[in-house]
N, C-alpha and C positions, 0 to 999 in steps of 0.2 A: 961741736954742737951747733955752732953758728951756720958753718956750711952746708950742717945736714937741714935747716930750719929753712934758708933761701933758697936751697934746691926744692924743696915741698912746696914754698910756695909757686918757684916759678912753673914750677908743673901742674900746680892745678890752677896758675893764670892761664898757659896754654891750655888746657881743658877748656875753660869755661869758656875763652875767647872762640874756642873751634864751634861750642855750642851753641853761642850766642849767634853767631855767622850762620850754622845752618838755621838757626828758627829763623832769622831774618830775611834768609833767601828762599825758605819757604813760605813766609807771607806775600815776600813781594810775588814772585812769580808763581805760583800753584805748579806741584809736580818737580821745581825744579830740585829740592831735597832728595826723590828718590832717584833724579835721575843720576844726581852726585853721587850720590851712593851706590848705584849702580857700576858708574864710570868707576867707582874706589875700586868696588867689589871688583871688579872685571878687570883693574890693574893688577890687582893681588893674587888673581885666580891664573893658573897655569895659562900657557900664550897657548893659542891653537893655528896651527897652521892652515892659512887656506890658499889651496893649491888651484889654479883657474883650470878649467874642463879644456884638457887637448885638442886643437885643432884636425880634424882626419889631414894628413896629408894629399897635396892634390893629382888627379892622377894622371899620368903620363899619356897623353892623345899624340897617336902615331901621324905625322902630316904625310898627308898625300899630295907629292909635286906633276904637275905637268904642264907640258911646253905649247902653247899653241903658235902656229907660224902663219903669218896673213900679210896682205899686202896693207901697204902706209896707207890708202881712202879705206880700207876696213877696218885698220885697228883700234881707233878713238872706240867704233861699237863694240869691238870683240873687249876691248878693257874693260868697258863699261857692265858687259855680261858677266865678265870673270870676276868684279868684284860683286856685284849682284849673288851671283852663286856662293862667292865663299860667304857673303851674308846668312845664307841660309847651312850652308857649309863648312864652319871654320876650319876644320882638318886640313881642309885642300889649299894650295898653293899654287897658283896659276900665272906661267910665267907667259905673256906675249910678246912674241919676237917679230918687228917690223920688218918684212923682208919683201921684195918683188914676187910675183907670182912665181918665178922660175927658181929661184931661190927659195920660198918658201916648200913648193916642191921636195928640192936638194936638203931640206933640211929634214923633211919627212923621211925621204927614204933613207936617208943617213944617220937615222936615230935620233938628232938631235931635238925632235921635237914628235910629240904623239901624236898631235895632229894636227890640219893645215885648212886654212879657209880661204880659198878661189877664188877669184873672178872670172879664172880661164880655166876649163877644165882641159889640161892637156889632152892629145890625143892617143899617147901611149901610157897605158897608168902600168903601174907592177901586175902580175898575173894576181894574185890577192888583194888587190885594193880593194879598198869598199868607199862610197863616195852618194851623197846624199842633197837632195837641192836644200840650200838653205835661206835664201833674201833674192829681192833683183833690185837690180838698179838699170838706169840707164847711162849710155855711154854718151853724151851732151857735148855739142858742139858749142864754144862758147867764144865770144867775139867783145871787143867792147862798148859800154854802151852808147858811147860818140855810134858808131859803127850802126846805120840803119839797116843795113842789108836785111829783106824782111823775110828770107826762108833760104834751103839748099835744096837741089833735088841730091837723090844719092850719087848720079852722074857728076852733080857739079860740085858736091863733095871729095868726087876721087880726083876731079881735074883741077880741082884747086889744091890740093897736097903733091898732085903732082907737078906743082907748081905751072902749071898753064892758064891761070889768072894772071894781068899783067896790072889789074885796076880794079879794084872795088868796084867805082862808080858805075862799070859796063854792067852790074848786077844789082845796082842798086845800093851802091851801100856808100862810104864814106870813102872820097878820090883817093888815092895812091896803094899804091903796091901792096899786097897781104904780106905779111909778115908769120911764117907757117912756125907754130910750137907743137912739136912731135913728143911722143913719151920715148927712153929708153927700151932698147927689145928685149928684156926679161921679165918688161913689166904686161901685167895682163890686160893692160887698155893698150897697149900698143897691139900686142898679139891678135884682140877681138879687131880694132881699127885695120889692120892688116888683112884681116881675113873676111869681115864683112862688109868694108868699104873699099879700098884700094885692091883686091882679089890678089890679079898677078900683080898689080904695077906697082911701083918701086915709089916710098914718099921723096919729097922732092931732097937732092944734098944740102940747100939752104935750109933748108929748116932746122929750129935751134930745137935742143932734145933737156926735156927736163927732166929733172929725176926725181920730182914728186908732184902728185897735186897741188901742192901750196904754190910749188912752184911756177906751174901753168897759170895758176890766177894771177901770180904775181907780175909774169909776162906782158898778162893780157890788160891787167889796172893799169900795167905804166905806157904799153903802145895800143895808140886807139887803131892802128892796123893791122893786129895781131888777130892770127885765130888760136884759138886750141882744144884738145876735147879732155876731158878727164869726167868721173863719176856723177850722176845727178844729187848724189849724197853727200858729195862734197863742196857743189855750186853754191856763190850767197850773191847779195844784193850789188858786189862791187861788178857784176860781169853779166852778160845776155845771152842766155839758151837761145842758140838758132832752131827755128820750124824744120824740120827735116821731113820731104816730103808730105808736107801738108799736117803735119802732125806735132803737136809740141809733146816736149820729155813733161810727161804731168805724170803721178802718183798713178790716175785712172787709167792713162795708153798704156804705162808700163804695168799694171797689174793686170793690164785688157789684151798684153801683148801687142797693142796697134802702133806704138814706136819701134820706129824703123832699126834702133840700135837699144833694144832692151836685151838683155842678158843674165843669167843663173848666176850666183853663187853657190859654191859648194864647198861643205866641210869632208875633209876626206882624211882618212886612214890605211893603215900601208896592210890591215884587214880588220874583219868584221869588230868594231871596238869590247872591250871588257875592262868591267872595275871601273876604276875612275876616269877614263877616258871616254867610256858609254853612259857613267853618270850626268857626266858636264856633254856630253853629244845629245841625250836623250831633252837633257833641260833646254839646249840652244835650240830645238827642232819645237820645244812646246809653247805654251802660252808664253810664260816670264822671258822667257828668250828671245822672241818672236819680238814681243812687245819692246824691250830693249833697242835690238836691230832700227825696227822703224821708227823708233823716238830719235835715232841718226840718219835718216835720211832714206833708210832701205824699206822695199816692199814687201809684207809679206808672202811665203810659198803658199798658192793657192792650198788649201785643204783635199 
């Protein structure tokens, strides 16, 4: 009897205590009573599953690769396009292959690359080539700047690679012996230097042979009696574009043609391009691609 009497009371002390607590928490805070009882309610009430809305899975975008092949003074722009383009492009993947003009060629017609940007357009292309002007530059005689010599005729340009200069100073420029920096002959400054300055004759055997633009300057910054030529797009402030018949390599002679050694670029393919080789050909040849080019040094193909 006793334990049924302490059991009664302590259950309706837990009662009252639970009562007492909620009218308390519902003076102090307004609302909060029902929110309790809500939270109760919605313990006790069945759990409902909530599952989060599927993501679509994302969809597979087929990449488009290709190979461009250009010479070491073109490729800093040709990269610069080919990222530009996948900008607008992401499918495409555009590999640029730093190769000599001769080389870049060989890698055209051997598959290894879809297409190939110039500075030399050979003179025997494949029966199907297709081949398109695309920049100029000029081919800049560069000296350094100790070295006053104030200009070359194209005469005295071929006789001094033909080593038949014994002294600067007979020309005006700074006393001792030139010092002659030649390109290798795969590359296509050597090939135009060949064919538009020296004709038949032969550059001199002293002359040391670099095998890249960086290299010429570098020649040229450490001997103040060096000469060398390589790209106008690749010249800076450490080296001195010679006057070439009366004409300096300026943006203007070479868009105006009146430099004596201005030359074509050309993007060429082994035939008429399609797909994504005429997509990125079409874009190099237009505005975005144009504009690219000559933010490195190149001039735009007349219109």
């Amino acid at each position: 009897m006793v334990d049924e009497v302490v059991r009664m009371v302590s259950g309706l002390w837990r009662l009252w205590t639970r009562r007492r607590w909620r009218t308390l928490a519902a003076r102090a805070v307004p609302g909060l009573g029902m929110a309790v009882l809500l939270a109760l309610s919605a313990g006790c009430g069945p759990q409902v599953s909530r599952i989060p809305t599927p993501t679509p899975a994302p969809v597979d975008v087929e990449v488009v690769s290709l190979t461009v092949a250009c010479p070491e003074s073109v490729a800093p722009a040709v990269r610069a396009a080919a990222s530009a383009f996948r900008g607008e492009r992401p499918a495409f993947e555009i590999t640029v292959l730093a190769r000599a003009d001769a080389l870049a060629m060989r890698a055209l017609r051997q598959g290894d690359a879809e297409i190939a940007v110039l500075t030399w357009l050979p003179e025997e292309l494949p029966e199907n080539a297709w081949a398109r002007p695309v920049a100029r530059d000029g081919l800049a005689v560069v000296v350094n700047p100790q070295n006053g010599v104030p200009g070359l005729t194209m005469t005295q340009l071929q006789d001094l690679f033909r080593g038949r200069l014994e002294d600067w100073a007979a020309w005006g420029g700074l006393p001792g012996p030139p010092q002659l920096i030649a390109r290798e002959t795969a590359s296509g400054d050597s090939a135009f230097f060949q064919a538009w300055v020296m004709r038949d004759a032969r550059v001199s055997l002293n002359a040391l042979m670099a095998p890249t633009s960086e290299a010429v300057l570098d020649f040229v910054v450490d001997d103040a009696l060096s000469v060398g030529y390589l790209s106008t797009a690749r010249t800076d402030g450490r080296v001195r574009a010679v006057v070439i018949n009366g004409v300096p390599p300026t943006v203007e002679t070479i868009a105006n043609n009146l430099y004596p050694l201005t030359r074509t670029h050309f993007v060429v393919t082994m035939s008429e391009p399609e797909g994504a080789a005429r997509e990125f050909v079409q874009w190099l040849l237009a505005a975005p691609g144009q504009e690219i080019l000559q933010a490195h040094g190149f001039v735009p193909i007349p219109e």
